[in-house]
Every structure is written in structure tokens, then in C-alpha cells.
C-alpha positions in Angstrom: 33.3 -8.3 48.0 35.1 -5.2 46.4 34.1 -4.5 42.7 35.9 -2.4 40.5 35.7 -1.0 36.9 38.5 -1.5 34.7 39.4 1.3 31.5 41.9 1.7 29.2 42.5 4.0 26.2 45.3 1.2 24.8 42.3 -1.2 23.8 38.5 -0.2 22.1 36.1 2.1 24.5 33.2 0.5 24.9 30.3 1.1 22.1 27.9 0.4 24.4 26.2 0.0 27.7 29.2 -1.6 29.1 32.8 -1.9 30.9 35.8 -3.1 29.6 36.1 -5.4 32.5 34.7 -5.5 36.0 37.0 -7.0 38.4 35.2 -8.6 41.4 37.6 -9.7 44.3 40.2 -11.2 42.8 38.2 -12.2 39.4 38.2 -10.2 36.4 35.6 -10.5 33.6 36.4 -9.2 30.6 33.9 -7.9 28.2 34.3 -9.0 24.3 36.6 -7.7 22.2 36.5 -7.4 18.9 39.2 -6.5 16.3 38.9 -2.6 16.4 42.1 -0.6 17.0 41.8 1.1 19.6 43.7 4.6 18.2 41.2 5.2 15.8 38.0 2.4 16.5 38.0 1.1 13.1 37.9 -2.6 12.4 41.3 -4.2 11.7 39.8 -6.6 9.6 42.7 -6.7 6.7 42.5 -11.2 7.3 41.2 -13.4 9.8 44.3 -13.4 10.7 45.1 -9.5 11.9 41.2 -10.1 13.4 42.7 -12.4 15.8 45.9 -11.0 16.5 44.3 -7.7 17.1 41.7 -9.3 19.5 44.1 -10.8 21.4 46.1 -7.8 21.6 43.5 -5.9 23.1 42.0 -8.3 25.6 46.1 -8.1 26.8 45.4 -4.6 27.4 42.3 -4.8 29.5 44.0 -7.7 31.4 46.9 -5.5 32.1 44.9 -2.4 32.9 43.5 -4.9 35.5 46.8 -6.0 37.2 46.9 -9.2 35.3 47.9 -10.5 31.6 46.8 -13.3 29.3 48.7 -15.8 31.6 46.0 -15.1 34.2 43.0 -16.0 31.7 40.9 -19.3 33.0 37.9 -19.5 30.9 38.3 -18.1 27.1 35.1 -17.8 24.7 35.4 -17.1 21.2 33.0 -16.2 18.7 33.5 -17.1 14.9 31.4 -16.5 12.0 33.0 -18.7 10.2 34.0 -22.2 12.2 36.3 -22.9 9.5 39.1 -20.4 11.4 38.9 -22.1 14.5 42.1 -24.0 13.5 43.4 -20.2 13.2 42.5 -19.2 16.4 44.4 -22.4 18.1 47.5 -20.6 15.9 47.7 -17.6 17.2 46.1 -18.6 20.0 49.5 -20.7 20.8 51.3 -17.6 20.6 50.2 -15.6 23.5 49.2 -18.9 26.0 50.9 -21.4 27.3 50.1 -24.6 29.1 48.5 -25.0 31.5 45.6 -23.5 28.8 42.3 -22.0 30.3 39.2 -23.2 29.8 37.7 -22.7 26.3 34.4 -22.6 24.2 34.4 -21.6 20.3 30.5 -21.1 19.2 29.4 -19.9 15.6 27.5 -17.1 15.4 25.8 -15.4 12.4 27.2 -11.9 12.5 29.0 -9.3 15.0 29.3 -6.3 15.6 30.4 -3.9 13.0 30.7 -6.6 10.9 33.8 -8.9 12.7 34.2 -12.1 12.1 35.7 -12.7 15.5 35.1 -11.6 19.1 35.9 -12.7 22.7 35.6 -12.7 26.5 37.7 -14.0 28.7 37.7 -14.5 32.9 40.7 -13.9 35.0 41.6 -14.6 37.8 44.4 -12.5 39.5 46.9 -13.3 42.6 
């Protein structure tokens, strides 16, 4: 099986040992995302709100950068520090999916990094 790394400047570089995605055959894992903008790395944290959005926004550009786009998502995990957004998340989440909608786990987590209070990973699978 072919594997391939996938980049992008139009969402975060990684800030860490990591890709942005690895696509393997025709399955593409994306690393999480969490909401920095990706022109200057800072943390769009201005609500929970823009945290999602943003997110969202750049796992679309990594799933793009792969071939694919949000459509092609089949297993979505999201991070929270605060269960209380998860009604938030199914919100905006709305916005960008439509049914048939991928698989899906929401877990609460202390903290993230650079102090988020979302992140998330998704699987694709393209063709």
C-alpha cells in the first residue's frame, strides 16, 4: 500500500513531531486540529464559537490538500474542555456535514494545546 504525506500552508504547520495527514491507500488520517490560524499560528480563540468554526475550517484544508473535503470524513473525534459546548459543536457542526454523518466521539479532556478548548481528528476516506 502507497503512503503519502499530506501539507498545506492554508491550515496550522505542525508544532510537533507530526504530519498534517498521512494518506494510506485511499484512507486519509488527519492529525488534530486545533483553532490556530494558520497565517500567523495564533489561537483564534475570540468564543467557543470562532474555536470551532476555525477548526473546521482547517481540517477542510488538509482534506482538500488531500484530494478530498469534509464530505469524505467517516470517523470524527472531538476534544472539549468543556462538555457543556458539545451542543455547539453539533451547531456548526451541521453547517459543514450533511447526512449521511460520519462516525463520531466527543471526549472531555483537561487541557490542550496552547490552551484550546477544542481540537479534532478526523478519517477520510477518498474515491
Amino acid at each position: 500500500m502507497s503512503r503519502s504525506i499530506i501539507s498545506t500552508d492554508a491550515a496550522p504547520k505542525a508544532i510537533g513531531t507530526y504530519s498534517q495527514a498521512v494518506r494510506a491507500g485511499n484512507t486519509v488520517y488527519l492529525s488534530g486540529q486545533i483553532p490556530l490560524d494558520p497565517q500567523n499560528m495564533q489561537l483564534d480563540n475570540a468564543s467557543i464559537e470562532a474555536e470551532i468554526e476555525r477548526v473546521f475550517m482547517n481540517l477542510a484544508a488538509v482534506a482538500s490538500a488531500a484530494g478530498g473535503s469534509l464530505g469524505d470524513v467517516v470517523k470524527l473525534n472531538v476534544y472539549l474542555t468543556e462538555l457543556k459546548h458539545f451542543p455547539v459543536v453539533n451547531e456548526i457542526m451541521a453547517r459543514h456535514f450533511a447526512e449521511p454523518y460520519p462516525a463520531r466521539a466527543a471526549v472531555g479532556v483537561r487541557e490542550l494545546p496552547r490552551g484550546a478548548n477544542v481540537e479534532m481528528d478526523a478519517v477520510l476516506v477518498l474515491g
